[in-house]
PDB file of N, CA, C and O in Angstrom:
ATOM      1  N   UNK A   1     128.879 115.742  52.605  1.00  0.00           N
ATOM      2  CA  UNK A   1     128.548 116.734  53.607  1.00  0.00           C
ATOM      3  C   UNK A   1     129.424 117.960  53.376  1.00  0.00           C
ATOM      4  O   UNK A   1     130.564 117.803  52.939  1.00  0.00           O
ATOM      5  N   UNK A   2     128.866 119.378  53.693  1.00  0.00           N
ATOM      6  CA  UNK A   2     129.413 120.281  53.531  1.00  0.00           C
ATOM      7  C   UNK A   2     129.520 121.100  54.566  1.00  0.00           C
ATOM      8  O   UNK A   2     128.626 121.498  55.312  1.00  0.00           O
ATOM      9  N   UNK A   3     131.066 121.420  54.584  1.00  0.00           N
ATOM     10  CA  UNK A   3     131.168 121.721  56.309  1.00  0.00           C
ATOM     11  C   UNK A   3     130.849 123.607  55.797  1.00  0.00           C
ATOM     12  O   UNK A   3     130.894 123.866  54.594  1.00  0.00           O
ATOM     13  N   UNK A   4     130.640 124.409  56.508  1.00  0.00           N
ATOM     14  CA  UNK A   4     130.726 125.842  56.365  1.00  0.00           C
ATOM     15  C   UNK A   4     131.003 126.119  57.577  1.00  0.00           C
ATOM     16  O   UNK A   4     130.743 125.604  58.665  1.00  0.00           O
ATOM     17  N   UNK A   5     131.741 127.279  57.120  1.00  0.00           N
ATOM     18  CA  UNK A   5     132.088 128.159  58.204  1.00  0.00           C
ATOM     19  C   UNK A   5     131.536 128.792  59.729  1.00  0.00           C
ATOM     20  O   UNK A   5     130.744 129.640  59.318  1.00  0.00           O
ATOM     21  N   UNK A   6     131.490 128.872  61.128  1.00  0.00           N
ATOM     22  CA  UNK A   6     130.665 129.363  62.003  1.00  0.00           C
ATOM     23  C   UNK A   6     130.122 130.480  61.571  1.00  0.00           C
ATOM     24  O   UNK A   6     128.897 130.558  61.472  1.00  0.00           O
ATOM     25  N   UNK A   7     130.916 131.497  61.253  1.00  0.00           N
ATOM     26  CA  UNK A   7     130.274 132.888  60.975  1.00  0.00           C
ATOM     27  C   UNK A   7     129.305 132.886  59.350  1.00  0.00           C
ATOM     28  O   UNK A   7     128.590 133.780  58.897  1.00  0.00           O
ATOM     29  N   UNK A   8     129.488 132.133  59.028  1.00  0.00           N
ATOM     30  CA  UNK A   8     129.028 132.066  58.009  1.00  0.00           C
ATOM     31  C   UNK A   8     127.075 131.344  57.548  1.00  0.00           C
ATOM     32  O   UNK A   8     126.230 131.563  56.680  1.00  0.00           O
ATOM     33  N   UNK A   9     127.238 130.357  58.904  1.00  0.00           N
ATOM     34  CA  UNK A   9     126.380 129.421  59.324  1.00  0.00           C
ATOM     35  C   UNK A   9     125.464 130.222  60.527  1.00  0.00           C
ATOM     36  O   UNK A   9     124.730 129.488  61.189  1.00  0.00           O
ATOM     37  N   UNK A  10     125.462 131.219  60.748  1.00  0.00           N
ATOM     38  CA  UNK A  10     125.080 132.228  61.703  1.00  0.00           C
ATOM     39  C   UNK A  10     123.668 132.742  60.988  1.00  0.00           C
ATOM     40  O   UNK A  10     123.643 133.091  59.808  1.00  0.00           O
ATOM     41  N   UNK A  11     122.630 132.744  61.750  1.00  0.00           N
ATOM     42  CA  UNK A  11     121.251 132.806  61.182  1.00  0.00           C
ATOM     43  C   UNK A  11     121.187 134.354  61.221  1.00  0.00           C
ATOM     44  O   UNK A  11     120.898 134.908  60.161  1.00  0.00           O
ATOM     45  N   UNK A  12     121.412 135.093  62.277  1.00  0.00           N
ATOM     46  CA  UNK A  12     121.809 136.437  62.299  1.00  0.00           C
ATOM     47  C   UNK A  12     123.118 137.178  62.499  1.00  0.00           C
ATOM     48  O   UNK A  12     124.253 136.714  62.602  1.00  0.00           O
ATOM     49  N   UNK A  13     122.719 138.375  62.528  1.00  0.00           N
ATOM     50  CA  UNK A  13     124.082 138.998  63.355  1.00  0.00           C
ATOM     51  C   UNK A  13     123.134 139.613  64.597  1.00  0.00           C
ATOM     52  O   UNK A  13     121.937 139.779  64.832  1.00  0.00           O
ATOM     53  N   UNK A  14     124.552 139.869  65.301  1.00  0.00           N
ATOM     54  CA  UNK A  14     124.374 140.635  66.619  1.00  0.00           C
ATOM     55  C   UNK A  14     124.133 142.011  66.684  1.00  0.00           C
ATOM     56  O   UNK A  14     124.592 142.927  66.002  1.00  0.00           O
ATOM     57  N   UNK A  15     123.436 142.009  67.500  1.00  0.00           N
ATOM     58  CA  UNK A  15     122.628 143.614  66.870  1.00  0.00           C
ATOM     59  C   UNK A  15     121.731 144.216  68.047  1.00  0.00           C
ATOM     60  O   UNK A  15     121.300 143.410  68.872  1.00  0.00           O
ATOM     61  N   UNK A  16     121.495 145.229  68.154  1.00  0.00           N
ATOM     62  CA  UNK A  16     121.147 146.305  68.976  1.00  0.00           C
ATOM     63  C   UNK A  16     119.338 146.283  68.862  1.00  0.00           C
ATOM     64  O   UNK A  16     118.543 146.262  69.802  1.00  0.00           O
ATOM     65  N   UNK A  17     119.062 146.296  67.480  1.00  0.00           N
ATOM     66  CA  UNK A  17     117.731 146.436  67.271  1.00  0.00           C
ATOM     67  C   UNK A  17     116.235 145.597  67.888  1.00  0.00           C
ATOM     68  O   UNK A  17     115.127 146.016  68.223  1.00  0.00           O
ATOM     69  N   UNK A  18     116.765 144.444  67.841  1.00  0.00           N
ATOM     70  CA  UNK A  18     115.835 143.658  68.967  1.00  0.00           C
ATOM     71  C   UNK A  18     115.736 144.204  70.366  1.00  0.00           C
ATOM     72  O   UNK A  18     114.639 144.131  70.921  1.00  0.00           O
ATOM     73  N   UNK A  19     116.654 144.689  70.936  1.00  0.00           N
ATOM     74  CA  UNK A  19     116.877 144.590  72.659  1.00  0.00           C
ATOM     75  C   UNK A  19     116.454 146.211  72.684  1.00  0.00           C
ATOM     76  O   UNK A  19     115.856 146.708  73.638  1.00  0.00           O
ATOM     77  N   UNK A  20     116.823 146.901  71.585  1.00  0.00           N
ATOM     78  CA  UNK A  20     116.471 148.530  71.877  1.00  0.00           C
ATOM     79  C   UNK A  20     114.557 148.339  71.407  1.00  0.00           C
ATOM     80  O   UNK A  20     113.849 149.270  71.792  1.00  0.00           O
ATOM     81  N   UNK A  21     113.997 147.420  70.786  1.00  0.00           N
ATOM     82  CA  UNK A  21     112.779 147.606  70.399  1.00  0.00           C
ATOM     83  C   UNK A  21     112.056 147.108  72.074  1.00  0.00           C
ATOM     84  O   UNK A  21     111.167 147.653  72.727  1.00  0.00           O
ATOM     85  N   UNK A  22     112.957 145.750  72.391  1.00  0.00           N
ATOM     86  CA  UNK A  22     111.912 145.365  74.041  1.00  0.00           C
ATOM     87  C   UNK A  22     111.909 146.050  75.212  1.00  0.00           C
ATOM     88  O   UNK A  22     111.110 145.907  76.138  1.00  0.00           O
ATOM     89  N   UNK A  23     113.167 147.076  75.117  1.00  0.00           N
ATOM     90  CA  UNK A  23     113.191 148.091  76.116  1.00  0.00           C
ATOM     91  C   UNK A  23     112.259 148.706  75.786  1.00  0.00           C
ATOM     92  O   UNK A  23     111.249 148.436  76.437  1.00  0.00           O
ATOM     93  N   UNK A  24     112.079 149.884  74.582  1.00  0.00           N
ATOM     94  CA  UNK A  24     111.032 150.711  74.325  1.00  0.00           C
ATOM     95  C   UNK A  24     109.741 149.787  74.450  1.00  0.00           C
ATOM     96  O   UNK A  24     108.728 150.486  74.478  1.00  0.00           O
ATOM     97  N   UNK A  25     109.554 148.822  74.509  1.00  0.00           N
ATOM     98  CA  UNK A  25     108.378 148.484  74.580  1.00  0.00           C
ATOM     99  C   UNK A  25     107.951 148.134  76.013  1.00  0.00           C
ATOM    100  O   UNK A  25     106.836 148.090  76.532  1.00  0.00           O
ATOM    101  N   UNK A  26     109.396 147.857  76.575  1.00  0.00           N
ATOM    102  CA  UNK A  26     108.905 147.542  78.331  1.00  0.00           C
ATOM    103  C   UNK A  26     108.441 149.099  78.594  1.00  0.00           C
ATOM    104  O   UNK A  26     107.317 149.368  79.020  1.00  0.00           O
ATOM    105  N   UNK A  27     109.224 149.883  78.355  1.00  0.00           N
ATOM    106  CA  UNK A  27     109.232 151.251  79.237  1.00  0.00           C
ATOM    107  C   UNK A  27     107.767 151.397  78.710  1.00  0.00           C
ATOM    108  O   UNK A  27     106.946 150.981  79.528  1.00  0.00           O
ATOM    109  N   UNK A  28     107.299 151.822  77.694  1.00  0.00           N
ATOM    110  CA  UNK A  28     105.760 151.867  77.517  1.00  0.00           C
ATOM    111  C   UNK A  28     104.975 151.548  78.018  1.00  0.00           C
ATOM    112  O   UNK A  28     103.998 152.232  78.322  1.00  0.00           O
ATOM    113  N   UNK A  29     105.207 150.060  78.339  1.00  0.00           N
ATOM    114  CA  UNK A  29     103.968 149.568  79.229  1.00  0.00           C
ATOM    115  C   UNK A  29     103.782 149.331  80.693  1.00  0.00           C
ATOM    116  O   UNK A  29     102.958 148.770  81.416  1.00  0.00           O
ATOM    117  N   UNK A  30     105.561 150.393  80.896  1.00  0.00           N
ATOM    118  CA  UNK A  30     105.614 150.734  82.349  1.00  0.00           C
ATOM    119  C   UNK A  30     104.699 152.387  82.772  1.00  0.00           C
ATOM    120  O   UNK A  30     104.065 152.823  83.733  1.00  0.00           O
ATOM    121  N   UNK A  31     105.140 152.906  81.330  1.00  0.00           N
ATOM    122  CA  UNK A  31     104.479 154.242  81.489  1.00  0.00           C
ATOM    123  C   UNK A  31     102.689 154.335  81.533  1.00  0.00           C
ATOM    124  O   UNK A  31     102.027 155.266  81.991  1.00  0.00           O
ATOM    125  N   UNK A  32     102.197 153.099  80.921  1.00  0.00           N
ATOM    126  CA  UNK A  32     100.807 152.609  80.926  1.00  0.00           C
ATOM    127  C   UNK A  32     100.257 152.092  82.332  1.00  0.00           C
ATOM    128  O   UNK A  32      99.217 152.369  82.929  1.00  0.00           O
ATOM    129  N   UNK A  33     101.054 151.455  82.573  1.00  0.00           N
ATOM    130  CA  UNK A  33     100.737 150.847  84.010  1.00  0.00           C
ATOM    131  C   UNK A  33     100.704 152.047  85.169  1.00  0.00           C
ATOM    132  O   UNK A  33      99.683 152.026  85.856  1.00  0.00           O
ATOM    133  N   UNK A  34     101.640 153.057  85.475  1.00  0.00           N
ATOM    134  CA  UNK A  34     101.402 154.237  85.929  1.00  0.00           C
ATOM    135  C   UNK A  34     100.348 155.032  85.658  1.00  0.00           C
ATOM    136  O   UNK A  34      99.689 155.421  86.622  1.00  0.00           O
ATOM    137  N   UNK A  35     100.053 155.343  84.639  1.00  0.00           N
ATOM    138  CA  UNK A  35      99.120 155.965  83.691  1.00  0.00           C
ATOM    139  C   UNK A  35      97.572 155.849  84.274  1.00  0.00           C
ATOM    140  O   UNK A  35      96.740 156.709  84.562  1.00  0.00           O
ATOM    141  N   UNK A  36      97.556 154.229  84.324  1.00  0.00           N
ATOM    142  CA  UNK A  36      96.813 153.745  84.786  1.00  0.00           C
ATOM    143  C   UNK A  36      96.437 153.644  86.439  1.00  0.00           C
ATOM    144  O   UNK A  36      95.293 153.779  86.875  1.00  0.00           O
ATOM    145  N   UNK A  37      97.193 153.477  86.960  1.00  0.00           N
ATOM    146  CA  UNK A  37      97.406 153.841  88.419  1.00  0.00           C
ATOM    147  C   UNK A  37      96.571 154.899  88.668  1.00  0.00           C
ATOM    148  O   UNK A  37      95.497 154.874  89.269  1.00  0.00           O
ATOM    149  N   UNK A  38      97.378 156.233  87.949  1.00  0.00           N
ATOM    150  CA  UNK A  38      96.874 157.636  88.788  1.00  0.00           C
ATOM    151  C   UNK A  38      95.921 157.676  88.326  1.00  0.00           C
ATOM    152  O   UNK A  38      95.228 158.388  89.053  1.00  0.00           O
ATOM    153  N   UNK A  39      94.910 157.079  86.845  1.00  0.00           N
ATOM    154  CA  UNK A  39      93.721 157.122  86.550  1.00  0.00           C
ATOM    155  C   UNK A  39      92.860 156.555  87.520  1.00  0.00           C
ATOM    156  O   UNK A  39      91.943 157.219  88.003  1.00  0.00           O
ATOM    157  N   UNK A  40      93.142 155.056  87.936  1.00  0.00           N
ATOM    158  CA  UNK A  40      92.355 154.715  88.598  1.00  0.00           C
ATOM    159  C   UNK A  40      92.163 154.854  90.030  1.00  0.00           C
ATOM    160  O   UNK A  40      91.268 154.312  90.679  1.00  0.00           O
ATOM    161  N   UNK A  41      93.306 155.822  90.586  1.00  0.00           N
ATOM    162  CA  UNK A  41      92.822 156.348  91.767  1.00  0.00           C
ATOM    163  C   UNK A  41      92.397 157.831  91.871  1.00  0.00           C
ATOM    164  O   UNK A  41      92.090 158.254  92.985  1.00  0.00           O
ATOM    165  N   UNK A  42      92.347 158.773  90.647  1.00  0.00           N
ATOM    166  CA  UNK A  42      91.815 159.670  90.479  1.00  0.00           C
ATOM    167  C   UNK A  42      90.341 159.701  90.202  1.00  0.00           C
ATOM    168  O   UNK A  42      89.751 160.781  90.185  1.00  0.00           O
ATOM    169  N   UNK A  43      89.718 158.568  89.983  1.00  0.00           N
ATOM    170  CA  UNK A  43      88.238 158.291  89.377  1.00  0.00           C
ATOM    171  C   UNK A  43      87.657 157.270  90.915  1.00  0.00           C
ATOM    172  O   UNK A  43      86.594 156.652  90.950  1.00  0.00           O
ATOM    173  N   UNK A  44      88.448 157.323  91.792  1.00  0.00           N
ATOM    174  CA  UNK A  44      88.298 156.128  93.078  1.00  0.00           C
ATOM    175  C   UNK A  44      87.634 156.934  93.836  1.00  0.00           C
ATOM    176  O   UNK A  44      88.278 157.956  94.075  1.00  0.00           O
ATOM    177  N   UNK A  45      86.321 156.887  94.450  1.00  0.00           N
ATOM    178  CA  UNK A  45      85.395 157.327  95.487  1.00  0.00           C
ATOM    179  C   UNK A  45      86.047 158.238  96.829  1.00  0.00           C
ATOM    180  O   UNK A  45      86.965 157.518  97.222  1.00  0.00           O
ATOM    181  N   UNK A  46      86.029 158.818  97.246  1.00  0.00           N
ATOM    182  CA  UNK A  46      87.015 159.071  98.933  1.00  0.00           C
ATOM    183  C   UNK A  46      85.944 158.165  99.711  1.00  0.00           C
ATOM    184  O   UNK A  46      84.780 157.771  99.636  1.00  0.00           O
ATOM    185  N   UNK A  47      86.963 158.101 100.416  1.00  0.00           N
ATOM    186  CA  UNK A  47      86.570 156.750 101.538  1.00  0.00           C
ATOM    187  C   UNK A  47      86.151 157.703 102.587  1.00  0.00           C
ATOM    188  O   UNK A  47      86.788 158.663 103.021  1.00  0.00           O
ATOM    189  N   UNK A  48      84.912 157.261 102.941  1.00  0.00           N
ATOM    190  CA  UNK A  48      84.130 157.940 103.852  1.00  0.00           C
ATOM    191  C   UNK A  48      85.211 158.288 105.260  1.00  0.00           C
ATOM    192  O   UNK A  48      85.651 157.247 105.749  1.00  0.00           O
ATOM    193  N   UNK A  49      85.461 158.964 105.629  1.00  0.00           N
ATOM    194  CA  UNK A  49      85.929 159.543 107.262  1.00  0.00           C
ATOM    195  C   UNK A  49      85.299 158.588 108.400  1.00  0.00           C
ATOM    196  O   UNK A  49      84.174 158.131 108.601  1.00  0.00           O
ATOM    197  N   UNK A  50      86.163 158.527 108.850  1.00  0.00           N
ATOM    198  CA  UNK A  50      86.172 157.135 110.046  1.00  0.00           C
ATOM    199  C   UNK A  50      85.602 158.291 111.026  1.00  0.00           C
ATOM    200  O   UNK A  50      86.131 159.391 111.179  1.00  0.00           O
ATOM    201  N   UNK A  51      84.699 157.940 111.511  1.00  0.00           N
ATOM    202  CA  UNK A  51      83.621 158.271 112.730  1.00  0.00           C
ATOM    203  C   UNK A  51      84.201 157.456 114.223  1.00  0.00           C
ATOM    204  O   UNK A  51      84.517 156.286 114.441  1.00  0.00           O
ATOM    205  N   UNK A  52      84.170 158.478 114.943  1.00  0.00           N
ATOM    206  CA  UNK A  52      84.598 157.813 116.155  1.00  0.00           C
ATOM    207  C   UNK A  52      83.635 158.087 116.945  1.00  0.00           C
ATOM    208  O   UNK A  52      83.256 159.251 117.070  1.00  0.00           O
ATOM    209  N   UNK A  53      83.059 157.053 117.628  1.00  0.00           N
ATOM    210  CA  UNK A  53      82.238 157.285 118.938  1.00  0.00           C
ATOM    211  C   UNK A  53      82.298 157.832 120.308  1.00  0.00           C
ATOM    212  O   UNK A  53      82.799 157.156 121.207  1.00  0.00           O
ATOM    213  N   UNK A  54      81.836 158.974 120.520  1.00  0.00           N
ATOM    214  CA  UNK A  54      81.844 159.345 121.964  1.00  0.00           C
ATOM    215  C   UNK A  54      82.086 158.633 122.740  1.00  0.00           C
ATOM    216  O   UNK A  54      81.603 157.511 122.894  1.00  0.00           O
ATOM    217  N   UNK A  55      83.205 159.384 123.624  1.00  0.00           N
ATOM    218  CA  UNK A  55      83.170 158.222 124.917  1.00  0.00           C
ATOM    219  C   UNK A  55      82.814 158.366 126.203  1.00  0.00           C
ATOM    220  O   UNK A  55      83.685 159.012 126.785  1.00  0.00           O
ATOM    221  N   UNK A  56      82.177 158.146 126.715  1.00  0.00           N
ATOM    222  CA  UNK A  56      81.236 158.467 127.960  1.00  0.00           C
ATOM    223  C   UNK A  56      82.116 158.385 128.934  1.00  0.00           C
ATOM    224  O   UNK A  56      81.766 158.576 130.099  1.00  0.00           O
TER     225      UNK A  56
END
């Protein structure tokens, strides 16, 4: 058996590039989800005006 070293036995290093790629990718599909929002209430019917009945 061959012992090696921890750092050595380390599949990666520690690093910025993963966590800076899932941010940019959250924020995107936060900016989509907004995006989407004001689209789909900009294309949304107006809701007819509430009618009130005379009151005798």
């Amino acid at each position: 058996m061959v012992n090696i070293e921890p750092e050595k036995a380390r599949q990666g290093r520690w690093g910025s590039h993963v966590l800076t790629i899932l941010i940019i990718g959250l924020i995107l599909a936060v900016i989509a989800w907004f995006g989407l929002e004001f689209y789909g209430e900009s294309i949304d019917p107006p809701h007819p005006a509430e009618q009130s009945q005379p009151s005798q």
